[in-house]
LOZA-559269 format. One line per 8 residues: number of its first residue (from 1); their letters; for each residue x, y negated, z negated of N, C-alpha, C. Coordinates in steps of 0.02 Angstrom, whole numbers, plus 50000, padded with zeros to 5 digits. Each point is the difference from the previous one (the first is absolute). Example, Ala and Ser with C-alpha at 12.3 -4.5 7.8 and 13.67 -1.06 7.14 Angstrom:
2
1) AS) 50660/50284/49610/49955/49941/50000/50045/49940/50000; 49982/49947/50036/50042/49941/49997/49961/49945/49963
! end
This chain:
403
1) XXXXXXXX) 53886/44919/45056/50068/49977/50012/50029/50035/50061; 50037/49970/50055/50022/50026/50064/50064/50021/49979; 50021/50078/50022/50067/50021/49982/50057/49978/50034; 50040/50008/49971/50064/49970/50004/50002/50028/50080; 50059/49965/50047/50006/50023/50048/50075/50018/49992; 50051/50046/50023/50029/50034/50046/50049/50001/50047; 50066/49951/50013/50006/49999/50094/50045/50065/50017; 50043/50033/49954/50039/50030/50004/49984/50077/49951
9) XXXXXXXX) 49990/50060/50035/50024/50053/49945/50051/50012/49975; 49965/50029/49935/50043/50041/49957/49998/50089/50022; 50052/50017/49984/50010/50076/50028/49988/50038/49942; 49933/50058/49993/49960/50011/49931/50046/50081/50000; 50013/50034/49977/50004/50061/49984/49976/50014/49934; 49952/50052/50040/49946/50033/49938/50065/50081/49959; 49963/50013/49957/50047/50061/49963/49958/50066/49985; 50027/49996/49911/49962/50077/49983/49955/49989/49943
17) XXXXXXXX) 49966/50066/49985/49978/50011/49941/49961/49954/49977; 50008/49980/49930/49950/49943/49964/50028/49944/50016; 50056/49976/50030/50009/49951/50037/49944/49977/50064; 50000/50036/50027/49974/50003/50073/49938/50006/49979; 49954/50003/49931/49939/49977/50007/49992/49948/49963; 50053/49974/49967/50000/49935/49967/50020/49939/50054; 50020/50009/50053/50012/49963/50056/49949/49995/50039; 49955/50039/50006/49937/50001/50047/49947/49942/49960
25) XXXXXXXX) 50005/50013/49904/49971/49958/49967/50018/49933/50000; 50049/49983/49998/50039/49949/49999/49973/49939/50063; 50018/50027/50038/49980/49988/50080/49906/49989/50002; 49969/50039/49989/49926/49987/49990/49984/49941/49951; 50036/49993/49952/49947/49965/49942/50041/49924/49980; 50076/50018/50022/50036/49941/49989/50059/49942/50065; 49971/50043/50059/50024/49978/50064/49978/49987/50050; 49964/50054/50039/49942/49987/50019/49945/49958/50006
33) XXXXXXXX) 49965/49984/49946/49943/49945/49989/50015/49933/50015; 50081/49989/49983/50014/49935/50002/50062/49972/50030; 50027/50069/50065/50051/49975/50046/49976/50027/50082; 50021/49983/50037/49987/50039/50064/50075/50027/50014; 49999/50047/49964/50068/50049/49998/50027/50023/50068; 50057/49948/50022/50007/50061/50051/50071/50027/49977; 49998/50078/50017/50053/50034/49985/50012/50057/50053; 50066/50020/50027/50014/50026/50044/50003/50085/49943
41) XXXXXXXX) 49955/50041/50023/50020/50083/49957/50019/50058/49993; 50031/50004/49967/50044/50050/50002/49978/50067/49944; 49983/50061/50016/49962/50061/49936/50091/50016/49954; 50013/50005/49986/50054/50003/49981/49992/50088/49935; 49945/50001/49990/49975/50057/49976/50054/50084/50000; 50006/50017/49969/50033/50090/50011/49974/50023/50052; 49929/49986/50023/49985/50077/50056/50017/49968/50054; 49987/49913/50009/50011/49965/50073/50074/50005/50019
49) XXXXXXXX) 50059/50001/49915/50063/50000/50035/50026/50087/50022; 49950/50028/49980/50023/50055/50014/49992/50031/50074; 49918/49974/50012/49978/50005/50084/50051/49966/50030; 50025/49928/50004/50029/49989/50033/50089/49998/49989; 50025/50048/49966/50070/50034/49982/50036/49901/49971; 49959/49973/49964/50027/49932/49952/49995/49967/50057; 49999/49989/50060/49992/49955/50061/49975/49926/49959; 49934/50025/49974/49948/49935/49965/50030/49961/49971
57) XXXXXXXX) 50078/50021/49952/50037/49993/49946/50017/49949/50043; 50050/50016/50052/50048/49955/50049/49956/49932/50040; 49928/50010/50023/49969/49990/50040/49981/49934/49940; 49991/50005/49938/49980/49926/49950/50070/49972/49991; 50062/50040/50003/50019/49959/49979/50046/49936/50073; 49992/50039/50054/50000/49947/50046/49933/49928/50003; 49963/50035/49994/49950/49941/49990/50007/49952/49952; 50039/50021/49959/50025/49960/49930/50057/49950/50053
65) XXXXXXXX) 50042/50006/50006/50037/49974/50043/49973/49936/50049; 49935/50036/50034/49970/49951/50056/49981/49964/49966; 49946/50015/49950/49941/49947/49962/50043/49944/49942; 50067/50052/49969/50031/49954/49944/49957/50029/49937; 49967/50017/49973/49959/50007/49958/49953/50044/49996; 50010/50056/49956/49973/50073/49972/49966/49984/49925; 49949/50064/49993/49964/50016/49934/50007/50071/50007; 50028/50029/49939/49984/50087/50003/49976/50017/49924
73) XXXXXXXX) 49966/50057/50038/49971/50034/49940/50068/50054/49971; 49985/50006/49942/50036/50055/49971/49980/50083/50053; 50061/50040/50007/50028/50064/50046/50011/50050/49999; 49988/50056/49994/50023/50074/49952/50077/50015/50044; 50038/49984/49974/50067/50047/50015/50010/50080/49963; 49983/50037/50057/49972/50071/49981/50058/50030/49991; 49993/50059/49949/50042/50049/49980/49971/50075/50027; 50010/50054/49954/50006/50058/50013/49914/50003/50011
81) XXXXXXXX) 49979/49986/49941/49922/50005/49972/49960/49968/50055; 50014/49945/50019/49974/49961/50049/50000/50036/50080; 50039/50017/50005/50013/50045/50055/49945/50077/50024; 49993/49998/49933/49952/50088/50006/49925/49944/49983; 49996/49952/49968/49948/49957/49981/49976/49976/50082; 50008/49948/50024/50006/49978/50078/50009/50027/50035; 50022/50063/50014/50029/50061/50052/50051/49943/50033; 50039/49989/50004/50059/49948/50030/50040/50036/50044
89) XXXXXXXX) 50011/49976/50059/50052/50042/50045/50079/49986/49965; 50015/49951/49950/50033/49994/49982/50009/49971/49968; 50042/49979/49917/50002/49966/49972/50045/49932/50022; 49908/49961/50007/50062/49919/50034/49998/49941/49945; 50068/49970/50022/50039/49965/49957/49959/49945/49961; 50016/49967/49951/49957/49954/49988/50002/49946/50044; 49930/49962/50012/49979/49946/50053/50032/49949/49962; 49985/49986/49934/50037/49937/49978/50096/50019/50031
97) XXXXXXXX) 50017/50031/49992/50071/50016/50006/50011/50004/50098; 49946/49994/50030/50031/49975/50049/49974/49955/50029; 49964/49963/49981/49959/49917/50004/50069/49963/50001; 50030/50037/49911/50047/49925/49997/50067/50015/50029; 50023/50066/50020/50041/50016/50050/50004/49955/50068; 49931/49999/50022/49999/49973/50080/49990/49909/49978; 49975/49976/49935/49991/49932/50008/50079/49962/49948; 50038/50047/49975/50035/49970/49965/49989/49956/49943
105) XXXXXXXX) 50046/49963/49957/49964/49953/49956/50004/50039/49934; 49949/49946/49970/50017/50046/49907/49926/49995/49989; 49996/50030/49937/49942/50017/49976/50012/49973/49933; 49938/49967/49992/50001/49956/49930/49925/49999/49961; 49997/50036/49957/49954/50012/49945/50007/49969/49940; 49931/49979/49978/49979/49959/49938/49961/50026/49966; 50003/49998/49947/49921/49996/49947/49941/49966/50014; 49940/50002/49997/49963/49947/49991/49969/49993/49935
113) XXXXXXXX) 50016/49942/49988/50014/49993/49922/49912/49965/49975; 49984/50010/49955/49924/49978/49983/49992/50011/49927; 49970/49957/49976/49997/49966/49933/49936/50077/49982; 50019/50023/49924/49982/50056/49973/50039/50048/50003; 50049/50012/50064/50044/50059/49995/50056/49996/50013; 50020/49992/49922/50070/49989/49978/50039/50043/50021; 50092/50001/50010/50044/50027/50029/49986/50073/49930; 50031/50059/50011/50022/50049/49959/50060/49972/49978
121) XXXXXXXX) 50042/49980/50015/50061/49945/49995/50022/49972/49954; 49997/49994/49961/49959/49928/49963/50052/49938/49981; 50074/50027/50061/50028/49949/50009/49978/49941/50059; 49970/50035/50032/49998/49989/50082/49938/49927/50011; 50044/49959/50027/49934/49944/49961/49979/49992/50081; 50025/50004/50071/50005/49961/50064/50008/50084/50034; 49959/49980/50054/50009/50075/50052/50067/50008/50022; 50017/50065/50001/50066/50015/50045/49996/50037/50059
129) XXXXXXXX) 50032/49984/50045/49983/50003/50082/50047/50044/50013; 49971/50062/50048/50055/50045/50017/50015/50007/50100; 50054/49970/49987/50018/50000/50067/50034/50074/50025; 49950/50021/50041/50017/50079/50019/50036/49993/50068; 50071/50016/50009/50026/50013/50075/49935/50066/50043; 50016/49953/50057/49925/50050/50057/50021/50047/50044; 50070/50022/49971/50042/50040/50067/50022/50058/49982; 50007/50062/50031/50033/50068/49962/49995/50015/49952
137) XXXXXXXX) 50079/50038/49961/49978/50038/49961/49973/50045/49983; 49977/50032/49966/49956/50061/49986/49941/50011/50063; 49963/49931/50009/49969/49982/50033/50000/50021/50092; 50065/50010/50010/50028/50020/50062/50026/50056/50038; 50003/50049/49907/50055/50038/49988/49975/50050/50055; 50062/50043/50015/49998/50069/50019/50013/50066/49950; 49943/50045/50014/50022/50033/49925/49983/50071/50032; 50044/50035/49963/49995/50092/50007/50015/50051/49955
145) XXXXXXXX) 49964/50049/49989/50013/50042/49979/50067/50060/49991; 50032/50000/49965/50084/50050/50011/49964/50070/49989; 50004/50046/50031/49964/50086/49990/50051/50032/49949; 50058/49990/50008/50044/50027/49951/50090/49961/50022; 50029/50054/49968/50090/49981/50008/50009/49955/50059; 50048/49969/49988/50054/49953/50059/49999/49935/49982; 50026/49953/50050/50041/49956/49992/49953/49929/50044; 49989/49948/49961/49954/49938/50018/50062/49954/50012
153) XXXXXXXX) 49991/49958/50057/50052/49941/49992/49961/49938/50029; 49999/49969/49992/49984/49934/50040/50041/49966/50061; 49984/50004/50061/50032/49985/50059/49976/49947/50043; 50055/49972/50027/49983/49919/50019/50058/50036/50059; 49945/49968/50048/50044/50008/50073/49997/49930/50045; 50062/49944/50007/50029/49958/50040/49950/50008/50063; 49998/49937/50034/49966/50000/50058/50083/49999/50039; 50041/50012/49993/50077/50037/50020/50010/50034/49982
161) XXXXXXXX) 49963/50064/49976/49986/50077/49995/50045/50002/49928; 50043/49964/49989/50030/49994/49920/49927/50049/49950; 50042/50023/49959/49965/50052/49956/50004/49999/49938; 49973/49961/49950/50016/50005/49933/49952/50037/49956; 50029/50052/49950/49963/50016/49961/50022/50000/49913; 49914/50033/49969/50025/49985/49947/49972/50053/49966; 50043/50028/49946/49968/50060/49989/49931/49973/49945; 49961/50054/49998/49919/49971/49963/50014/50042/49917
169) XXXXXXXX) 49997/50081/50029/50019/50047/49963/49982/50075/50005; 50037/50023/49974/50014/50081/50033/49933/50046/49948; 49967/50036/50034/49943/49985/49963/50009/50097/49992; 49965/50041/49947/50041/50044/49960/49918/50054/50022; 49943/49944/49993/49946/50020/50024/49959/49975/50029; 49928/50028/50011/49947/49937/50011/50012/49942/49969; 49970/49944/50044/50003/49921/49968/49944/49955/50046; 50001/49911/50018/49999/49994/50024/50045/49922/50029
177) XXXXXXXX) 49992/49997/50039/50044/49931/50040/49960/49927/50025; 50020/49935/49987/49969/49952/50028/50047/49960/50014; 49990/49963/50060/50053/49967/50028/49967/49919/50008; 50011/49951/49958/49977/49921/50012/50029/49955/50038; 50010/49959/50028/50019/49942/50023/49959/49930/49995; 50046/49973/50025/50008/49932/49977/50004/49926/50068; 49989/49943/50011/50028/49955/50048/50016/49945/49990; 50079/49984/50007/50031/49929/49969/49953/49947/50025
185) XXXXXXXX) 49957/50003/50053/49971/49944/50016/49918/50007/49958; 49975/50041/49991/49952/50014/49955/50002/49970/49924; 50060/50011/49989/50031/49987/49921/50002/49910/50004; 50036/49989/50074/50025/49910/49981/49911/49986/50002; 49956/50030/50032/49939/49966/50017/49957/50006/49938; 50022/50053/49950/49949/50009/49951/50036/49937/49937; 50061/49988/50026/50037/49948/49942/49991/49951/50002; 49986/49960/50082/49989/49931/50007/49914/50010/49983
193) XXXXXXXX) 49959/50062/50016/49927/49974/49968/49999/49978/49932; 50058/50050/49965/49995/50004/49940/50012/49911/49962; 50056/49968/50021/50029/49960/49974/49936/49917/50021; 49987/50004/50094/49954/49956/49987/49950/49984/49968; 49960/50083/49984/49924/49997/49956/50024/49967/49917; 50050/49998/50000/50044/49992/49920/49996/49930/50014; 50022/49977/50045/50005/49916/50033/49943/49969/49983; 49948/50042/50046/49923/49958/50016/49963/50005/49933
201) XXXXXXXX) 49999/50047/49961/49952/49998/49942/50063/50006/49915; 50048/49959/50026/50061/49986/49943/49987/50033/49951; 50016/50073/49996/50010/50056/49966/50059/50024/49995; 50047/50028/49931/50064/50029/50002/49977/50069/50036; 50052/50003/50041/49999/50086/50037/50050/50047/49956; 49970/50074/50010/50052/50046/49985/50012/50026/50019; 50075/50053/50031/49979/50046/50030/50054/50049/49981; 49936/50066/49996/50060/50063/49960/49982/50073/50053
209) XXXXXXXX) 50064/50028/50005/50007/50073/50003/50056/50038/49964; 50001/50054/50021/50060/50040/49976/50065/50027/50039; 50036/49944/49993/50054/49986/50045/50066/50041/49971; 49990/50010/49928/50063/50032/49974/49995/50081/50005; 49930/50020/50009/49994/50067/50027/50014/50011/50082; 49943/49956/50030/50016/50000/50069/50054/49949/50030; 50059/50011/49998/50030/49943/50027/50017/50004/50068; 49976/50020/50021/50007/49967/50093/49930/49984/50020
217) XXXXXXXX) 49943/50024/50001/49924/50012/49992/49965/49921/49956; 50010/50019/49927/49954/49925/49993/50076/49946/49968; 50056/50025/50027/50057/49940/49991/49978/49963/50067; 50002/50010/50041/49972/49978/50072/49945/49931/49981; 49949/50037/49968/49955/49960/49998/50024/49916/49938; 50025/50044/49964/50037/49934/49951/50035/49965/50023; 50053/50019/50042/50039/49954/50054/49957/49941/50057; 49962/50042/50009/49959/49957/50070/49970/49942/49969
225) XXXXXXXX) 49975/50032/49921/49956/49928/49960/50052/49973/49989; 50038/49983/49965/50051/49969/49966/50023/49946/50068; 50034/50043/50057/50005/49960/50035/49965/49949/50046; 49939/50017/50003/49948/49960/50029/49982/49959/49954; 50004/50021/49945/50005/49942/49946/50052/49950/49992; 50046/49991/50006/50062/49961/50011/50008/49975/50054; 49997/50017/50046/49991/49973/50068/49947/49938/50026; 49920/50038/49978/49962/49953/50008/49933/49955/49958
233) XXXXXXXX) 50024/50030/49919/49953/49982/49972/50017/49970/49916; 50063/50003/49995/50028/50008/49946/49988/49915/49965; 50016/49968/50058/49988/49900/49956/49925/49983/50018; 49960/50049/50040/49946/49977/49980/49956/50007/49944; 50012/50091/49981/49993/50014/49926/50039/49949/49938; 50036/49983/50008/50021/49933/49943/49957/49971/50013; 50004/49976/50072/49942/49921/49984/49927/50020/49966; 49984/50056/50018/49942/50018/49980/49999/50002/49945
241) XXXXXXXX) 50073/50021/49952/49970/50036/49923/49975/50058/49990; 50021/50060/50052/49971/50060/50002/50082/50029/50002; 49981/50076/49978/50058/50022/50007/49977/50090/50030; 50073/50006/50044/49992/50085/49993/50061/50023/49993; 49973/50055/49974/50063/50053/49989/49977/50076/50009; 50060/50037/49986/49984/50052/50013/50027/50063/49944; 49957/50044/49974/50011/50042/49959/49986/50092/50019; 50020/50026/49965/49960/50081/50001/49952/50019/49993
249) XXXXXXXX) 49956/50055/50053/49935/49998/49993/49994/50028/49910; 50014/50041/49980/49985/49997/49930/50008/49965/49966; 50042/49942/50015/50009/49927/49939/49947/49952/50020; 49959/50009/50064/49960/49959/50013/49942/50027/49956; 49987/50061/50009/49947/50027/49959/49984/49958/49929; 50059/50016/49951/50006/50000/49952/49989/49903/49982; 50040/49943/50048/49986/49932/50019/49934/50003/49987; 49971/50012/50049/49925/49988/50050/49944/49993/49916
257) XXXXXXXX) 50003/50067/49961/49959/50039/49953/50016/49948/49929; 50059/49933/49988/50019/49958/49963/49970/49934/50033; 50008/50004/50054/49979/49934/50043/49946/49946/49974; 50001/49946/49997/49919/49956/50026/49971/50013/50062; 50022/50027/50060/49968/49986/50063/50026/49948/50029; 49959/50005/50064/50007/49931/50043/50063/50006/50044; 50028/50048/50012/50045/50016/50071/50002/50038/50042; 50043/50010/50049/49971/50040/50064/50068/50055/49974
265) XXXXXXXX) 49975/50070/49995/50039/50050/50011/50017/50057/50056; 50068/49995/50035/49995/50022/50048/50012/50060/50002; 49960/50051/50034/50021/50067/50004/50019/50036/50065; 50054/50071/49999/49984/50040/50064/49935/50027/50008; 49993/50034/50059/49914/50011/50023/49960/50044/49940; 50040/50046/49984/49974/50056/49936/50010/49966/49945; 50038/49966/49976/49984/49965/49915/49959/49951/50011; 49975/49984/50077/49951/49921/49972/49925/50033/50004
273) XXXXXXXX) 49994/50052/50011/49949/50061/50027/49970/49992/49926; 50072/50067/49970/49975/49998/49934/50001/49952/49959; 50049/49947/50002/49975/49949/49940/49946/49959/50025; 49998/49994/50045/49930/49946/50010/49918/50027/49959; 50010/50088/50000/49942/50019/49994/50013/50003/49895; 50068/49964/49988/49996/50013/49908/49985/49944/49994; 50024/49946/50031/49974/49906/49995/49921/50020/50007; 49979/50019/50058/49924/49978/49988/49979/50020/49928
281) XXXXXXXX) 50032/50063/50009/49969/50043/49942/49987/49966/49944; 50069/49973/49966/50003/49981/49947/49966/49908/49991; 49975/49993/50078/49976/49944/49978/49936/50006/50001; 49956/50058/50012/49933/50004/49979/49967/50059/50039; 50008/50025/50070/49987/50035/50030/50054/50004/50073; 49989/50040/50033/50010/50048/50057/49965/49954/50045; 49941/49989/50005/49951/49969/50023/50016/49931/50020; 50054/49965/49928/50001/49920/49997/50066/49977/50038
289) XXXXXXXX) 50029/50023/50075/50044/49986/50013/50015/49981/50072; 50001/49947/50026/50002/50000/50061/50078/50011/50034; 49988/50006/50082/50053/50011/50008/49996/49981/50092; 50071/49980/50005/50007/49963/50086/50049/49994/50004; 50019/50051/50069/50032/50010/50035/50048/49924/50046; 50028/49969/49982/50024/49952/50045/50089/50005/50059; 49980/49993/50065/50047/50039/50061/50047/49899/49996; 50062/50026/50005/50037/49936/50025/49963/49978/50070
297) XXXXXXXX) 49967/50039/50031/49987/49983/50066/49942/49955/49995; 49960/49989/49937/49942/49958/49983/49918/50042/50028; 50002/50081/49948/49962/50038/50016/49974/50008/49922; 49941/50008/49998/49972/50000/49917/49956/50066/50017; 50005/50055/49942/49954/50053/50000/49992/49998/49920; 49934/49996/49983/49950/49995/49929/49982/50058/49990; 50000/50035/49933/49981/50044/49974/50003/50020/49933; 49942/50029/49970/50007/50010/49915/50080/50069/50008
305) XXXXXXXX) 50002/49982/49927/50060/50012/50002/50014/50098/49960; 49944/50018/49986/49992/50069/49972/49944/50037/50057; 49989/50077/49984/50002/50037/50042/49919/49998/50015; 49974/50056/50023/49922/50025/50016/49934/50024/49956; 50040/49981/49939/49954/50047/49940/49974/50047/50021; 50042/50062/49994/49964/50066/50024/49952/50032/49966; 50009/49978/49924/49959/50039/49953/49921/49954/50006; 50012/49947/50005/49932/49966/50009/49939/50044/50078
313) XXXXXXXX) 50060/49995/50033/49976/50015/50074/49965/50077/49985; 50044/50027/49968/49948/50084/49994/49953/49982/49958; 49992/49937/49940/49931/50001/49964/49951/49983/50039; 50024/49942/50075/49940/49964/50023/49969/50058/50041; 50057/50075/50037/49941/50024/50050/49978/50056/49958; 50020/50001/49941/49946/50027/49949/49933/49979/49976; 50002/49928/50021/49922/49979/50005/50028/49937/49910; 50027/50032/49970/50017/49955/49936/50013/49939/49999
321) XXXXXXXX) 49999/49974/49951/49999/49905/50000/50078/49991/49973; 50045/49926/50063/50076/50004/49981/49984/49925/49975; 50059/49993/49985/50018/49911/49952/50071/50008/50038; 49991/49972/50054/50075/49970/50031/50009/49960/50009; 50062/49976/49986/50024/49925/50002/50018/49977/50063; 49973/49955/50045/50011/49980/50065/50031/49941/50000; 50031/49953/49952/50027/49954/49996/50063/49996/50040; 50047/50016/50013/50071/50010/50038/49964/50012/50060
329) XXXXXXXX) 49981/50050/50016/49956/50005/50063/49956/49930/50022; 49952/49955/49967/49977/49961/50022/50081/49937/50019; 50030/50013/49948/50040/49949/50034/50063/50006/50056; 50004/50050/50021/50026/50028/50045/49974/49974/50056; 49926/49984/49988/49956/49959/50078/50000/49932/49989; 50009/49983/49934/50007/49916/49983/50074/49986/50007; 50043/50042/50015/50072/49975/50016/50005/49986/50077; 49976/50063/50023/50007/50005/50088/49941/49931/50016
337) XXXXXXXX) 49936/49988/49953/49983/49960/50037/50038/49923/50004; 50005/49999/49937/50029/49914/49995/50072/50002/50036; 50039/50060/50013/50051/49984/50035/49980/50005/50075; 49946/50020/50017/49957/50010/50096/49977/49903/49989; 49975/49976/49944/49988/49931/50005/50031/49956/49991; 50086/50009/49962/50054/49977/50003/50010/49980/50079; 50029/50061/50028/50011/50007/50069/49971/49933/50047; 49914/50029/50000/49959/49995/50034/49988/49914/49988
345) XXXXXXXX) 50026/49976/49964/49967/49930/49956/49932/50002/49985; 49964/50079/49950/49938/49980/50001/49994/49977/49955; 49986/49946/49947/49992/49992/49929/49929/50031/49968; 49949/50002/50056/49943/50045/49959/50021/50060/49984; 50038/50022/50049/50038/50094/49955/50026/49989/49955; 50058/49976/49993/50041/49983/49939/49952/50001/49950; 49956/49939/50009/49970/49996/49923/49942/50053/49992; 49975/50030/50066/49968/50061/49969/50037/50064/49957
353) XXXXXXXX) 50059/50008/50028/50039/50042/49982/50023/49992/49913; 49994/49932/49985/50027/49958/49928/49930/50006/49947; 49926/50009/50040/49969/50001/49972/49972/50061/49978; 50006/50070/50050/50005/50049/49978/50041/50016/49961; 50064/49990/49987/50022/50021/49939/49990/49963/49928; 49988/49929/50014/49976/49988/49926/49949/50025/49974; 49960/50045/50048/49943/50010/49998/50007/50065/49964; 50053/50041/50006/50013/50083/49979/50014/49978/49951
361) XXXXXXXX) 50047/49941/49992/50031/49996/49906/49941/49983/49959; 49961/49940/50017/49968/49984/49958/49915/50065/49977; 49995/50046/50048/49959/50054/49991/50057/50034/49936; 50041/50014/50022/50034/50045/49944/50008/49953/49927; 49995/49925/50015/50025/49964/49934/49919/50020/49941; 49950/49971/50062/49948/50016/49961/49955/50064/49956; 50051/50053/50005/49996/50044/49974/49970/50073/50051; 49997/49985/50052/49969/50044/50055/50067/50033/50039
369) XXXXXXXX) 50010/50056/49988/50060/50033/50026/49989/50085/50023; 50056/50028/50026/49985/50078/49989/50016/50025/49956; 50022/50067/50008/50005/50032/49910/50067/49980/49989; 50041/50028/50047/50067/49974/49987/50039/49941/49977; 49969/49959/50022/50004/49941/49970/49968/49970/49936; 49942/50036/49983/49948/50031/49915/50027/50012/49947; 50065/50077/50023/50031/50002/49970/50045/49978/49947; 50038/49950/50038/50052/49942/49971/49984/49938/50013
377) XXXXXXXX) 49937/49985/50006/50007/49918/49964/49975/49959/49953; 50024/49952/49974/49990/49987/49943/49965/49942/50004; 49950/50007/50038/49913/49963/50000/49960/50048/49968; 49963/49986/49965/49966/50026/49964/49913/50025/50019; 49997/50075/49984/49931/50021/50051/50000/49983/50063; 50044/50038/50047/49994/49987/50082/49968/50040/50002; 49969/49993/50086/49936/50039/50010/50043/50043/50072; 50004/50056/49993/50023/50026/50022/49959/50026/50088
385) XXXXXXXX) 50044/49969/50046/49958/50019/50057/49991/50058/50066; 49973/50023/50033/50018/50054/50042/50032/49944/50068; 50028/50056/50030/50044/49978/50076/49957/49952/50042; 49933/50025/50019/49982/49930/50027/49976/49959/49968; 49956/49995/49941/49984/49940/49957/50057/49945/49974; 50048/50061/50001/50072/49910/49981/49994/49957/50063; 49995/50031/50044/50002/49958/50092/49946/49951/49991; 49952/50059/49994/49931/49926/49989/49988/49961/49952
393) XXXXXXXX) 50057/50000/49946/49964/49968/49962/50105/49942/50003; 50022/50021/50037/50046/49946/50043/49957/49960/50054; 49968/50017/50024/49960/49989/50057/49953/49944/49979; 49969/50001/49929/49965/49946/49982/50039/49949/49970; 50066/50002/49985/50052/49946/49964/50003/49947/50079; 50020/50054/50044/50035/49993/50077/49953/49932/50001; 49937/50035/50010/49934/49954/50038/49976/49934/49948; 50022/50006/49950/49985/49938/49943/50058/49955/50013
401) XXX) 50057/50029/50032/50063/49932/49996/49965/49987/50059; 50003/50031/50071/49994/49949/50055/49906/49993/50028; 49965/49987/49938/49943/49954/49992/50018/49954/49992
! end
């Protein structure tokens, strides 16, 4: 069979850990053989962003920009440990956190849902989609250490030298300080993603923060929805039969955990972080969740939606046998591709891209999975597989559909 052809790259950024050898697999046994891949590359790795002081970081995500269309691997956003681990000239920021800084847009994560592994839920009948704002926040923050006594304020200085401050708090001892921000045009852009994806795949939206604690901070953000909602979307949601509203992030919690499923929930950048990673959770794995980045500017970046498996990664250069789940990861390349063949008008991508993933579900339907997925499902006697045998034995589903 002659592989698929190609006219346009995709912009690849490779990562870390047991990611970054489950991507090398991926690529060998399920891409490779049967595309002529071209992809523009980027190492995106801890030691490459460190040689080149995150340059690499900035350097994919312009290419994201040129090409329209990214795949990333999962990223170590390093801490203290990581720092003496990597020898790091410095602890740099997370790459996801400034991908979606420079491309704007929202971030929207799903389950991938597959017959045997039922929700933990056991209200939850339909996936729920977490629309993550891609801008600031924690994500941006500036943060420092207080050594002892004095006085923190927050200061905003006029581009007419005007001077406003605000006191933070008078601090008695050691502490420490973080300072976030925010951008009204960031916010209208994460609201109109929010409200069209609600449009295109006629889903009720939600969207919650904590506005009665923070009220200038995420009141901001409730204002900007509300009004972008009234302004420009409000009679099309009637016509649709969809509805949104807006609640407290703890009343959403408590909603969400009663729910059937089946709507898009919108979050700031840190609650869609963490709830995205309790949705997958609770819908079967870490593993089972995709996730894409979409820019108002019409920029798509693909990527599984949980971290590097570190603990796997020290079993593999221990020489030991892992069971990792590469599913979110494989479709992270079946998103970027069918949206590079969207683009591109290729329909052989598309449907290669459609056939690799029926191809992952129906391996897992038939009882062939990793452990994690062994664990909790309720097929009976699965055969539990190591990291590359799930690939290859995706790899023979792959090659039986497009016989």
């Amino acid at each position: 069979m002659s592989k698929i052809t190609m006219t346009t790259p995709l912009v690849e950024m490779d990562g870390d850990e047991m990611t970054r050898i489950l991507w090398k697999m991926i690529k060998d046994e399920l891409l490779l053989p049967f595309i002529d891949l071209k992809t523009e590359y980027y190492d995106l790795g801890l030691e490459e962003r460190n040689r080149t002081n995150d340059q690499v970081t900035v350097d994919s995500a312009n290419a994201t920009k040129k090409y329209g269309v990214a795949v990333k691997c999962a990223t170590i956003t390093p801490n203290a440990a990581r720092m003496t681990e990597y020898n790091l000239k410095e602890m740099w920021k997370s790459p996801n956190g400034t991908i979606r800084a420079m491309l704007d847009g929202t971030v929207f994560r799903a389950p991938i849902v597959v017959k045997g592994i039922e929700p933990n839920v056991k209200t939850w009948e339909k996936p729920i989609t977490i629309a993550r704002h891609a801008y600031g926040d924690v994500y941006k923050a500036s943060e420092m250490k207080v050594p002892g006594p004095g006085k923190a304020e927050l200061v905003f200085t006029a581009e007419d030298g005007t001077i406003v401050r605000e006191l933070i708090h008078n601090f008695t001892g050691a502490g420490v300080l973080q300072g976030q921000h925010n951008l009204d045009d960031s916010i209208e852009s994460f609201a109109h993603s929010c409200f069209k994806y609600a449009l295109d795949t006629k889903q009720d939206l939600w969207f919650a923060t904590k506005d009665t604690i923070s009220k200038k901070y995420d009141h901001t953000f409730k204002d900007i929805f509300q009004d972008v909602f009234e302004k420009n979307y409000k009679d099309a949601f009637e016509k649709a039969g969809i509805e949104y509203f807006y609640t407290l992030i703890d009343d959403a919690v408590a909603r969400v955990m009663k729910s059937k499923g089946g709507f898009i929930w919108a979050c700031k950048n840190y609650d869609g972080d963490v709830m995205s990673d309790m949705i997958s959770s609770a819908f079967g794995s870490l593993a089972m969740m995709t996730s894409v980045l979409v820019s108002p500017h019409g920029y798509y970046e693909y990527e599984a939606a949980h971290g590097t498996v570190q603990r796997h990664y020290y079993k593999h250069l221990k020489g030991e046998e892992t069971s990792t789940n590469s599913v979110a990861t494989i479709f992270a390349w079946t998103g970027a591709l069918r949206k590079r063949g969207e683009l591109d008008k290729n329909q052989a991508l598309c449907e290669f891209a459609d056939k690799l993933e029926a191809a992952c579900l129906k391996t897992i339907e038939s009882g062939k999975m990793t452990k994690d997925l062994a664990l909790i499902t309720t097929i009976e006697n699965p055969v539990v597989l190591n990291s590359e045998n799930f690939i290859k034995a995706i790899r023979t589903e792959l090659e039986a559909s497009l016989s």
